[in-house]
C-alpha positions in Angstrom: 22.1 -0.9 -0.2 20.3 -3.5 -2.3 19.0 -2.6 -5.7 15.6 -4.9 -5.3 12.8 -4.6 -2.9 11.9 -7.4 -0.7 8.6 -8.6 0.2 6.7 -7.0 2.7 3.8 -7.7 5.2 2.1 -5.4 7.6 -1.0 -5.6 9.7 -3.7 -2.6 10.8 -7.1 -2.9 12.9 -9.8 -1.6 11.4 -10.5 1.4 13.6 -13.3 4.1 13.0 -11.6 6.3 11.5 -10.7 4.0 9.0 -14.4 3.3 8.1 -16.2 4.5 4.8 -18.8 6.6 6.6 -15.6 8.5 8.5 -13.6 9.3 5.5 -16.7 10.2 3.3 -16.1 7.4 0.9 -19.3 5.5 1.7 -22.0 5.4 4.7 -21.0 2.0 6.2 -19.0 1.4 9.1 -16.6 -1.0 7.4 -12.9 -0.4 6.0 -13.0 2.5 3.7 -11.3 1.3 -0.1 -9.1 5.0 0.3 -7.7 3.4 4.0 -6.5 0.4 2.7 -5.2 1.6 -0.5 -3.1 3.9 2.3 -2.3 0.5 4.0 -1.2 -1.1 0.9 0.9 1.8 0.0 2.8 1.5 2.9 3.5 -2.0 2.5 5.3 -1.1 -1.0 7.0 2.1 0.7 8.3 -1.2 3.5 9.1 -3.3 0.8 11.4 -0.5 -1.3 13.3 0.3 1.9 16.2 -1.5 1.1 16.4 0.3 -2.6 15.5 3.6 -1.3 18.9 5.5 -0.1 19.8 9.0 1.5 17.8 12.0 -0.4 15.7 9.6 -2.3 11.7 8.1 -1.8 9.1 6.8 -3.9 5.9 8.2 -5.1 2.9 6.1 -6.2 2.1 6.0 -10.2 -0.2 4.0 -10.7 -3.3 1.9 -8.9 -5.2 -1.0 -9.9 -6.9 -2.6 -6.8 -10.0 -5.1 -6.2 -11.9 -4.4 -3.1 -13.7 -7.6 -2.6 -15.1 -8.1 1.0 -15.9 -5.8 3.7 -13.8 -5.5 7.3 -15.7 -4.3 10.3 -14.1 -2.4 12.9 -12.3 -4.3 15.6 -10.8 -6.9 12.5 -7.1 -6.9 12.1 -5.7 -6.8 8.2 -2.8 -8.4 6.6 -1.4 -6.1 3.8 1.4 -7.3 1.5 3.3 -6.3 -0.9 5.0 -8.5 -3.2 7.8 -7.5 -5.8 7.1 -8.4 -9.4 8.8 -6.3 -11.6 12.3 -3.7 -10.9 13.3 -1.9 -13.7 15.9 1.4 -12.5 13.6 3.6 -10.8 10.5 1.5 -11.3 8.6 -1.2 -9.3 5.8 -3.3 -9.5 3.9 -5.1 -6.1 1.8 -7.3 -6.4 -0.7 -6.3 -3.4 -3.2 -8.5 -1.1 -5.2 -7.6 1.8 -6.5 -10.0 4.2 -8.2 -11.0 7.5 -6.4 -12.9 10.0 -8.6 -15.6 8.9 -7.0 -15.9 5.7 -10.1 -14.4 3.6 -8.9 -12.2 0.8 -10.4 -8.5 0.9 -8.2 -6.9 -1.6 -5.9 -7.6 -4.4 -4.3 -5.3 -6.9 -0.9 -3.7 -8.2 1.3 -0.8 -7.2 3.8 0.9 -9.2 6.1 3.1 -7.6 9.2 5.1 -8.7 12.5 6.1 -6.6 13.1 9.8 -7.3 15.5 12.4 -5.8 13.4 14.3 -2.7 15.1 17.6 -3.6 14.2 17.0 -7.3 11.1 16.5 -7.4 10.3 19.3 -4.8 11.9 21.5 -7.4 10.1 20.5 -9.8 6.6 22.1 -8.1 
């Protein structure tokens, strides 16, 4: 098991029940800002798979994200996650979203940290 994440990359299509009007975060029928933060997050939770071992997974602490263009439905996205800080338990992507086309839609930074599943279950 490797103690650093790698980069990762994963593509969605937009699909309606990804849109803003369909998840309540808006009236338009374009990518919803909660769906591809969702996106995003997996592409860290891809990226931490080679640090993440037997009884452990990540949780999300903390979000900073630009939503800068729209995606209608039918348009394929390119998430990625890139590492850019590992310290123990704690890591730091860099995050981008992106049409197929190469315009930028999102950028931001995830931080996650490994914990113990039965741990932290114990701890609700």
């Amino acid at each position: 098991m490797s103690t650093r994440p790698t980069p990762s990359e994963l593509v969605f299509v937009v699909g309606e029940d990804d849109t803003a009007v369909a998840l309540g975060s808006g009236s338009l029928p374009v990518l919803a800002t909660p769906r591809l933060l969702a996106w995003l997050e997996a592409a860290t939770c891809a990226a931490l798979e080679p640090v993440v071992g037997e009884g452990r997974t990540s949780v999300g602490t903390r979000v900073t994200l630009e939503h800068s263009a729209a995606s209608p439905v039918g348009v394929q996205v390119v998430v990625g996650a890139d590492p850019v800080h590992s310290d123990g338990r704690l890591h730091r992507f860099r995050v981008t979203g992106r049409h197929t086309d190469g315009k930028v839609v999102a950028t931001g930074e995830v931080t996650r940290v490994v914990v113990d599943v039965d741990r932290f279950l114990g701890r609700l």
